[in-house]
C-alpha positions in Angstrom: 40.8 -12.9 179.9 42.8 -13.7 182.7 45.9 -11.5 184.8 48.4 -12.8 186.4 50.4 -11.4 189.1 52.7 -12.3 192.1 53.3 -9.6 194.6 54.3 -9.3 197.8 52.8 -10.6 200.9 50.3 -8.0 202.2 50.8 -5.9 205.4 48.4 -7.4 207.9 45.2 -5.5 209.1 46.7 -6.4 212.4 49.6 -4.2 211.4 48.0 -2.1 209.1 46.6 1.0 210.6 48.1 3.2 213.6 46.9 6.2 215.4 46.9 9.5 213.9 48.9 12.1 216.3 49.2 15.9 216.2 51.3 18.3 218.7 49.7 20.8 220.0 51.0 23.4 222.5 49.6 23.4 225.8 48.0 26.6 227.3 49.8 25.9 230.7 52.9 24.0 230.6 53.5 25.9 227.5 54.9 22.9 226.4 53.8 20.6 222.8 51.8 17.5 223.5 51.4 14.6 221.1 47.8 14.4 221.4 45.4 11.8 219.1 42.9 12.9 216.2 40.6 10.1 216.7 41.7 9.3 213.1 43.2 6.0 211.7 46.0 6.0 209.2 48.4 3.8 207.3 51.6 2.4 209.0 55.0 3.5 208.0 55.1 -0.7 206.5 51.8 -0.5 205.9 52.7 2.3 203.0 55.8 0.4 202.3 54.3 -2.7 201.3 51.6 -0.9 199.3 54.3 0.8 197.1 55.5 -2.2 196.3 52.7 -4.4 195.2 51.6 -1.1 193.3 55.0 -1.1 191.1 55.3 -4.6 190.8 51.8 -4.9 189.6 52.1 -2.2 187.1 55.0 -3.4 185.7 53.5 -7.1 184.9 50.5 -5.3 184.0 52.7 -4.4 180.6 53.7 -7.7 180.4 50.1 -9.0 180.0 48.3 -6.3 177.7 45.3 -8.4 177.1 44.0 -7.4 180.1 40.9 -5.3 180.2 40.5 -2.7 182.7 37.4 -1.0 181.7 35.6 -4.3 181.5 36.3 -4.4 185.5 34.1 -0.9 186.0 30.5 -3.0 185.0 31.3 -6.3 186.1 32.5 -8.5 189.2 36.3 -10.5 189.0 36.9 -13.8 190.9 40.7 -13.0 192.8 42.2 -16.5 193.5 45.2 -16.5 195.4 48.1 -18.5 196.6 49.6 -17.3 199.9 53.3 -18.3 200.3 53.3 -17.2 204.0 57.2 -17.0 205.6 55.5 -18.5 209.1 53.0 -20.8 210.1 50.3 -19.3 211.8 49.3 -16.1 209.7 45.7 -15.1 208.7 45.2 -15.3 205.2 41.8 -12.9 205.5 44.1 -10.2 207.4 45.7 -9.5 204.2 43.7 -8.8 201.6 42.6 -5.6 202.7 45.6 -3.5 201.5 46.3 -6.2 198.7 42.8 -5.0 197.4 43.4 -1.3 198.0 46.7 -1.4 196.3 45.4 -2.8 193.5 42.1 -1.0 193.0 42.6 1.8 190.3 45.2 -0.7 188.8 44.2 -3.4 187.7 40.1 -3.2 188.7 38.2 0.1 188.9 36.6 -1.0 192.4 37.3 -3.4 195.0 33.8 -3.6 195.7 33.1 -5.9 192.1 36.4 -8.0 193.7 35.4 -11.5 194.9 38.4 -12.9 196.5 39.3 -16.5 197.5 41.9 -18.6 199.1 42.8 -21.2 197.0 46.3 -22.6 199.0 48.2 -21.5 201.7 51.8 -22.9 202.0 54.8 -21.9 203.9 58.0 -20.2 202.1 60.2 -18.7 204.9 63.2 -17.3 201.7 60.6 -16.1 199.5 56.9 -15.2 200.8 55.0 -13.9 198.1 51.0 -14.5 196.9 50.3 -15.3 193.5 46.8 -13.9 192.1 44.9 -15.2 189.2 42.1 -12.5 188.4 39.6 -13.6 185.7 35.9 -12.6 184.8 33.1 -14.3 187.3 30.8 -17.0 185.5 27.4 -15.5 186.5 25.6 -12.6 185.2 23.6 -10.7 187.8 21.1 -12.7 189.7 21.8 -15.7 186.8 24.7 -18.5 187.5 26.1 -18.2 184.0 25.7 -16.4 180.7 23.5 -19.8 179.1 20.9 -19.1 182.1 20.9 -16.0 181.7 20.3 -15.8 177.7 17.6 -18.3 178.1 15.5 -16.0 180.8 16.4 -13.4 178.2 14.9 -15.1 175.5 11.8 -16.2 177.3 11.8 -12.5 178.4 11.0 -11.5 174.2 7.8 -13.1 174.7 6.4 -11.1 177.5 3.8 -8.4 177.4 6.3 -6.5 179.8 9.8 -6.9 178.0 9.2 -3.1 175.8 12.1 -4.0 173.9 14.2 -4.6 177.1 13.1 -2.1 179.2 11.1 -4.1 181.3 12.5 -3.3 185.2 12.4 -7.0 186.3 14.8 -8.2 183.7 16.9 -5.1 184.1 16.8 -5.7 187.7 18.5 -9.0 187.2 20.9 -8.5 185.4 22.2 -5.6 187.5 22.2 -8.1 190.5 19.0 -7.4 192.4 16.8 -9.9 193.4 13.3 -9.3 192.6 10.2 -11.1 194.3 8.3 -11.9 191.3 11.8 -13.9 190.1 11.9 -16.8 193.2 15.3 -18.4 193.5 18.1 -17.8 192.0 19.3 -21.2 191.5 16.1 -21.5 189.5 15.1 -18.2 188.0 11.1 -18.1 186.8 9.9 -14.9 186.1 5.9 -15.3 187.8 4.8 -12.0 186.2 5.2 -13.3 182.6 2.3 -12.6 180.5 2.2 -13.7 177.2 2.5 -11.0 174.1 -0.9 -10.8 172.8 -1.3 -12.2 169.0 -1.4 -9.4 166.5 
């Protein structure tokens, strides 16, 4: 499972936000006064942009049906991108705030399961763009791939604790949370094994 997109070139954060302004009247002047709410809201481009990468998206979102949206509400998505920038100089971590806002709802149910990485930055002054490649992550909670993971599972059968998978270690892991009794991740051993007594 893998989507393909190419969109345009995010707002920056830089750029993003502006202040929020209401008018109220004053008691003595009897005049209005554009005075700030304290609050933070998009930019006119800021929108713009948003709009955009929302429409484009949707529209190759038909083109690639094999894409699996529900899939995104359990589990984490690497986002690899290539930024075609129209000057040299631009941030490429300035932009993927409203590219992953846009998106969320989309094509993923959260941003927060969205692991995002640079993979090129070039320079494209006619046509700036990024191109994203979203595909499913390798790892399975605390376990660096699905063959880890299925072994510790396995071994996990064995265990006076495992109560046919209810056991809150394993469950634990492969939610994502490290547990103490695990040790590293890069070598997952579960130290509060205890053999299944023979019937």
């Amino acid at each position: 499972m893998e989507l393909n997109l190419i969109l345009p070139v995010p707002t920056s954060i830089n750029k993003l936000y502006i202040n929020e302004y209401q008018y109220h009247r004053n008691p003595v002047t009897k005049k209005a006064e554009r005075v700030p709410t304290g609050r933070r809201i998009l930019s006119k481009e800021g929108r713009t942009v948003k709009a955009q990468i929302q429409g484009r998206a949707r529209v190759q979102l038909l083109e690639q049906p094999h894409w699996d949206y529900e899939w995104t509400k359990e589990n984490f998505v690497y986002q690899d991108a290539v930024i075609y920038f129209a000057r040299r100089g631009s941030d490429d971590n300035n932009i993927y705030k409203l590219l992953n806002d846009s998106l969320e709802g989309i094509v993923y149910d959260n941003d927060s399961r969205v692991l995002v990485r640079t993979q090129r930055i070039v320079y494209d002054s006619t046509n700036p763009r990024i191109e994203v490649s979203i595909k499913p992550v390798e790892f399975v909670g605390i376990f660096e791939n699905r063959e880890i993971y299925e072994e510790f599972s396995a071994k996990c059968t064995g265990c006076s604790r495992y109560r046919n998978g209810g056991c809150s270690i394993l469950k634990d892991s492969i939610a994502g949370t490290v547990r103490e009794e695990i040790g590293s991740i890069h070598n997952p051993i579960c130290e509060s094994f205890k053999e299944k007594a023979a019937k």
